[in-house]
N, C-alpha and C positions, 0 to 999 in steps of 0.2 A: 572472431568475437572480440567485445572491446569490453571492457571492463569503467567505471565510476563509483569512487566509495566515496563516503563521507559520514555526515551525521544528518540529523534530525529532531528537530522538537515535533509534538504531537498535542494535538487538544480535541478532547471529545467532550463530546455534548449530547447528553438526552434529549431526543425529539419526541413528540406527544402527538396524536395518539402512535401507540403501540399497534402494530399490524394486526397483536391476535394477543390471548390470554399465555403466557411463558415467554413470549417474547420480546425481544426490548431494538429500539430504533435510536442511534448516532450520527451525527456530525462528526466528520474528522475535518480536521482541517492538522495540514504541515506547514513546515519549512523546514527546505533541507538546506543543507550546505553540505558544497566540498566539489568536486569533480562534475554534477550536476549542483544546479543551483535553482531552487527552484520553489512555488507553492504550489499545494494541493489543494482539492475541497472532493469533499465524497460522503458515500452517508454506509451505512453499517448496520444489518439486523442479527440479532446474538438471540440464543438459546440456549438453554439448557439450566445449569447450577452451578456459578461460576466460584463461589464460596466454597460449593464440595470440592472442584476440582473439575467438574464436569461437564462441558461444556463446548460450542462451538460458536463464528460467526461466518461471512459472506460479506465482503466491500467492495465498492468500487468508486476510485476516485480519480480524479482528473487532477495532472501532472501537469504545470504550466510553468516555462523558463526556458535556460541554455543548458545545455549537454555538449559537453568539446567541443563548444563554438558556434554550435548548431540553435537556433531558436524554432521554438515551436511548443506543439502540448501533445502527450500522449495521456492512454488510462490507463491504469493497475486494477485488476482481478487480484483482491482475495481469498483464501479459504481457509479456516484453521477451527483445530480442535483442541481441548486436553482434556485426558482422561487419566487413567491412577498408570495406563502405558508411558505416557509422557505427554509432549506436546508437538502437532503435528503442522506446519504451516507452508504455503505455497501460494506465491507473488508473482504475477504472471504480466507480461504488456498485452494490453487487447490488442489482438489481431485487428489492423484495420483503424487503429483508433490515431496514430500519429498524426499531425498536422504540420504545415508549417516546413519547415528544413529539416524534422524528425517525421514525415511522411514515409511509411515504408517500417519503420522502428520495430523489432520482435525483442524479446528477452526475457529474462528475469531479475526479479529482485528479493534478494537475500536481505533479512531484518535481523539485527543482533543486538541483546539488550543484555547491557552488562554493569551491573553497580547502578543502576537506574538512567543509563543515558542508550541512548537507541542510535547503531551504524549502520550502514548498509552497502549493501554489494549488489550496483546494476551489471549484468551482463547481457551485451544487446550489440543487435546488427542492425546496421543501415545500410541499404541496397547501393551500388554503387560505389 
């Protein structure tokens, strides 16, 4: 396994219409820096009561840049919740989604948000 950390900015945007009555539709769009260098775009459906505490969403977005050298684009799977337990979250690479010189790509991606700035930790294989 090979590891890529770095940072990232993030910008979300309400999309209209809403899918259904409680829940709510986003844009993400990134940039990362660091180890991977790279932009995103994706979109984002939330529920719940994120003011209680309570709450979850589901994303998926497309990863487009270089990775150790490698050019191409993979996606990121979402899932996260928080409830009065704490907060629960899990970044996956789609199976199947690499392109490019990251064809083949599996991993994860660890998101850490500290003092308001957001790192991260790819951990991923490339066949080969």
């Amino acid at each position: 396994m090979h590891h890529a950390r770095g940072t990232f900015t993030v910008k979300i945007v309400p999309l209209t219409p809403a899918p259904a009555e409680g829940l709510g539709r986003f844009s993400i769009d990134k940039e990362i820096h660091g180890d991977l260098e790279a932009t995103t775009k994706g979109e984002m459906f939330s529920g719940g009561d994120p003011k209680a505490g309570a709450a979850g969403y589901v994303a998926i977005e497309v990863v487009t840049g270089t990775l150790g050298g490698k050019h191409g684009s993979f996606a990121l799977q979402q899932m996260a919740t928080m409830s009065a337990a704490g907060m629960e979250m899990k970044v996956v690479v789609v199976p199947g989604s690499g392109t490019g010189e990251l064809k083949g790509i599996s991993g994860t991606f660890v998101i850490t948000i500290a003092e308001g700035k957001h790192s991260f930790d790819l951990e991923y294989e490339l066949p080969g």
